[in-house]
C-alpha positions in Angstrom: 0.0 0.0 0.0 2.7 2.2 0.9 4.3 1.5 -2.4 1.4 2.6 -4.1 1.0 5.9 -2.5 4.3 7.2 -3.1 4.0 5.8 -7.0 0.7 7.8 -7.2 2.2 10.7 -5.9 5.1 11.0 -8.2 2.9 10.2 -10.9 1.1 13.6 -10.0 3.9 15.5 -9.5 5.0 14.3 -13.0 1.9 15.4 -14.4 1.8 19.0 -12.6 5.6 19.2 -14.3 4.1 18.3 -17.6 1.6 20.6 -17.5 3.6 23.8 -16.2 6.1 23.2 -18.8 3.5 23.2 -21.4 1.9 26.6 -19.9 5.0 28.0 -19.8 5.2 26.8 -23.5 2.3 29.4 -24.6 3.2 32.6 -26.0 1.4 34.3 -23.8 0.4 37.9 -24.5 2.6 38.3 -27.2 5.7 37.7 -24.7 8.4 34.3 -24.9 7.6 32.3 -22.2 8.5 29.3 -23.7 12.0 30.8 -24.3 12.3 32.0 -20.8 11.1 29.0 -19.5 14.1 26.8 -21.6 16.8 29.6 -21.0 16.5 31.6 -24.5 15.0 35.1 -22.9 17.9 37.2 -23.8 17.0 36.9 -27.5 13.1 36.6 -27.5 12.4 39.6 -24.8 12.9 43.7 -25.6 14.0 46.1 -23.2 11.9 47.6 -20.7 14.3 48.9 -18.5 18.2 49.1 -17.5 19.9 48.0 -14.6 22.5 50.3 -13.5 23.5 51.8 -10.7 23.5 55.5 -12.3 20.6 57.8 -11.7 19.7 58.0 -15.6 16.1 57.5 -16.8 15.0 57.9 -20.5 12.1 59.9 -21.7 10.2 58.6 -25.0 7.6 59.9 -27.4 5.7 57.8 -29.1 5.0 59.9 -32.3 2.1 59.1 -35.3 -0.9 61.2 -34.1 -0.8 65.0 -35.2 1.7 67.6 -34.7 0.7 70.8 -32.9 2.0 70.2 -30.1 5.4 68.6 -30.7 7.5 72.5 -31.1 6.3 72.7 -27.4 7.5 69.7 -26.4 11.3 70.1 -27.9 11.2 73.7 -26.4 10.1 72.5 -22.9 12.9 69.4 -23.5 15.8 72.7 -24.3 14.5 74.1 -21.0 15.2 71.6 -19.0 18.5 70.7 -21.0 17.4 67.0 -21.5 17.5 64.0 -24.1 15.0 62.1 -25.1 13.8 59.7 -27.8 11.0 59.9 -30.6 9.3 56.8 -31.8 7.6 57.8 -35.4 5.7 55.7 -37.6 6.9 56.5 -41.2 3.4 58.0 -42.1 4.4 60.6 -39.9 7.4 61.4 -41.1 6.1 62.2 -44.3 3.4 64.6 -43.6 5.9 66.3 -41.2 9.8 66.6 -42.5 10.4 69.8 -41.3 9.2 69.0 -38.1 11.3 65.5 -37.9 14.0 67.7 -39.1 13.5 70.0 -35.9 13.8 67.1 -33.8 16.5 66.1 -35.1 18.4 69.3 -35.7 17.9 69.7 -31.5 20.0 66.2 -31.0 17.0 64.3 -29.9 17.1 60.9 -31.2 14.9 59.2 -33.5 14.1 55.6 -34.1 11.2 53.9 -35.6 7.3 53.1 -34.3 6.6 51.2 -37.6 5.6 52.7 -40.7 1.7 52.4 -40.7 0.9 51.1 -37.0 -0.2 47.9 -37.4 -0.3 44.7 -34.4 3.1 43.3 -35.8 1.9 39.9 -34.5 -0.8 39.5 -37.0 1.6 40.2 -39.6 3.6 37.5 -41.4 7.8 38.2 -40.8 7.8 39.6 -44.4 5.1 42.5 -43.5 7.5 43.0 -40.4 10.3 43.4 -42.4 8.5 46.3 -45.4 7.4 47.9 -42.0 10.7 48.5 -40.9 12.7 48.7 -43.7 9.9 51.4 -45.5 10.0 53.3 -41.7 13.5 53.5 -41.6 13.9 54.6 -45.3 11.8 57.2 -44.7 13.6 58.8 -41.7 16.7 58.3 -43.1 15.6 60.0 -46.0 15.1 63.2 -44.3 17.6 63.0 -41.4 20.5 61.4 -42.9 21.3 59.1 -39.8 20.5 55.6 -39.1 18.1 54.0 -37.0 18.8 51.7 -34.5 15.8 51.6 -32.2 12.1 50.3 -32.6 9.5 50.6 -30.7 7.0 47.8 -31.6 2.7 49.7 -32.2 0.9 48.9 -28.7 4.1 47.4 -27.7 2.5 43.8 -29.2 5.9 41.5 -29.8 6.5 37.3 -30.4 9.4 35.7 -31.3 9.5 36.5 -34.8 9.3 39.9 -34.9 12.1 40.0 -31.8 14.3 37.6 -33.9 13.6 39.7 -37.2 14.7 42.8 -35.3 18.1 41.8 -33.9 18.8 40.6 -37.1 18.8 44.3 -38.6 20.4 45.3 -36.2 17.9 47.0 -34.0 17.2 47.5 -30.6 13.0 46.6 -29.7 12.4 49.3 -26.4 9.6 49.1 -24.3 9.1 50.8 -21.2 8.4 50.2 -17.5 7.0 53.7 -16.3 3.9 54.8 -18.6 2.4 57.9 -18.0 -1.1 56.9 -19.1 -1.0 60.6 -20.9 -3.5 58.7 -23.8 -6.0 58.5 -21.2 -6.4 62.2 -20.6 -4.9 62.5 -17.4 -3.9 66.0 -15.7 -0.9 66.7 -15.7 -0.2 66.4 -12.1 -1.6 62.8 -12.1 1.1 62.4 -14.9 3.3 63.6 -12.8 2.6 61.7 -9.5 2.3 58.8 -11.5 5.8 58.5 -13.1 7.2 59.6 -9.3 5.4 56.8 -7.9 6.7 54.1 -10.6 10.5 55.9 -11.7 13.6 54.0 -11.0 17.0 53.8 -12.2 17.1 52.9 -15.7 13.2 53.2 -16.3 12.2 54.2 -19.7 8.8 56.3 -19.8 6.7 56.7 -22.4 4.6 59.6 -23.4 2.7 60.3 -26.6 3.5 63.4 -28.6 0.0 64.7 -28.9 -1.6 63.3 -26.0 -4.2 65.6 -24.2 -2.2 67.1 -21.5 1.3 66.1 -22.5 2.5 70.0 -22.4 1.0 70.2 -18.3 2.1 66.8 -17.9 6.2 67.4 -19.2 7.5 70.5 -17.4 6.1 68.9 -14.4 7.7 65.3 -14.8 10.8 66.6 -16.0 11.2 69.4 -12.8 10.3 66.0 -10.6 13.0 63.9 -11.9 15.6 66.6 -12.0 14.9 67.4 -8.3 15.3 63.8 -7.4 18.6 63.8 -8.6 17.8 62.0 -11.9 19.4 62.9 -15.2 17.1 62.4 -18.5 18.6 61.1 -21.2 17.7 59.4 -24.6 17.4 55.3 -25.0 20.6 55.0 -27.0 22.3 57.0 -23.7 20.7 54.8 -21.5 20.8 51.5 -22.5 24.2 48.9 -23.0 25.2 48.9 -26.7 27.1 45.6 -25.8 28.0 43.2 -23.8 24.6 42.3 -22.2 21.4 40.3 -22.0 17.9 40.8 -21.2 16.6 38.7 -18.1 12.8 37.3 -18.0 11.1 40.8 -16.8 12.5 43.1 -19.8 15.6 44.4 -17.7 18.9 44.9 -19.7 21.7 43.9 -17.7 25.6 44.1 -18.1 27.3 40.4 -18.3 
């Protein structure tokens, strides 16, 4: 009898292995779980933050919606003598050059959001690729420079698209710390939201034609600065080598 027992319970231990493994298997939400799971995260997960020890916290823009407000937005980032990083979707950059030429011209880095928008994981790796390839064109077309960063539409990912992207040679960012500014808060509730979330090495995100994204800035930025932080753009922020990326999206030195 005793015999039995301990056969039936490794028989359901076996079984809850089994079944966690095949869980962990999914692809859940877009993310690589299997790949974490069986040791392969560093290639199959973007960036979401940086470990360091330094202070330093990037500032993003995700731009494709209208333009009004983005002059504001580079003279409030000159104020506060800060970096930062725009995400544009090629679209964008066509019905605005001279203003992707003012953002540039400031020494605010650019990288691409795409080039129409789309949920890259409905698309097949060949859509992926005309995405990026027409996006980055497109900027480089009117900047000159090259682009190394992406920042995937609704920050939707899989395997493909991550495995696509390191093999042009381009960083996939995400962020840890988002400002919600797409929801229409205030600006203080920007504000108190970023301070409540902010770390070393968090990477923000904020939406160049959000509601209250000229409140919300001044008031983020005079936040961080008084905390001791220093603003920066991704490409300052992040490792250009020598790293991985663990299981939760943090880049790490090896």
């Amino acid at each position: 009898m005793k015999f039995v027992v301990i056969k039936k319970r490794g028989l359901i231990l076996s079984l809850v292995v089994i079944v966690s493994m095949i869980l962990l298997s999914l692809d859940i939400g877009g993310g690589a779980s299997a790949s974490v799971f069986f040791g392969n995260a560093p290639r199959l997960v973007p960036i979401y933050s940086v470990d360091t020890d330094e202070k330093r916290v990037a500032i993003t823009f995700d731009t494709a919606w209208g333009a009004d407000k983005t002059v504001k937005i580079l003279e409030t980032l000159k104020e506060y003598n800060v970096g930062a990083t725009f995400f544009t979707v090629g679209f964008w950059v066509e019905d605005y050059p001279d203003m992707v030429k003012l953002i540039d011209e400031q020494n605010i880095e650019i990288g691409t959001h795409s080039n129409t928008h789309p949920d890259f994981v409905k698309l097949t790796e060949e859509q992926m690729r005309l995405e990026l390839e027409t996006s980055i064109n497109t900027i480089k077309n009117v900047t000159g420079k090259d682009v190394t960063l992406f920042r995937a539409p609704y920050g939707s990912y899989n395997n493909t698209m991550l495995n696509l992207t390191e093999s042009m040679g381009l960083k996939t960012i995400q962020w840890d710390v988002d400002t919600l500014d797409w929801k229409g808060l205030s600006g203080v509730e920007m504000c108190e939201r970023v301070m409540s979330k902010v770390k070393n090495g968090s990477i923000i995100l904020c939406h160049n034609n959000s509601d209250n994204i000229l409140d919300g800035l001044p008031l983020i930025l005079e936040r961080l600065i008084n905390a001791g932080y220093e603003v920066v753009s991704v490409g300052e922020l992040i490792y250009q080598d020598n790293y991985y990326i663990d299981n939760l999206g943090v880049q790490r030195k090896n």
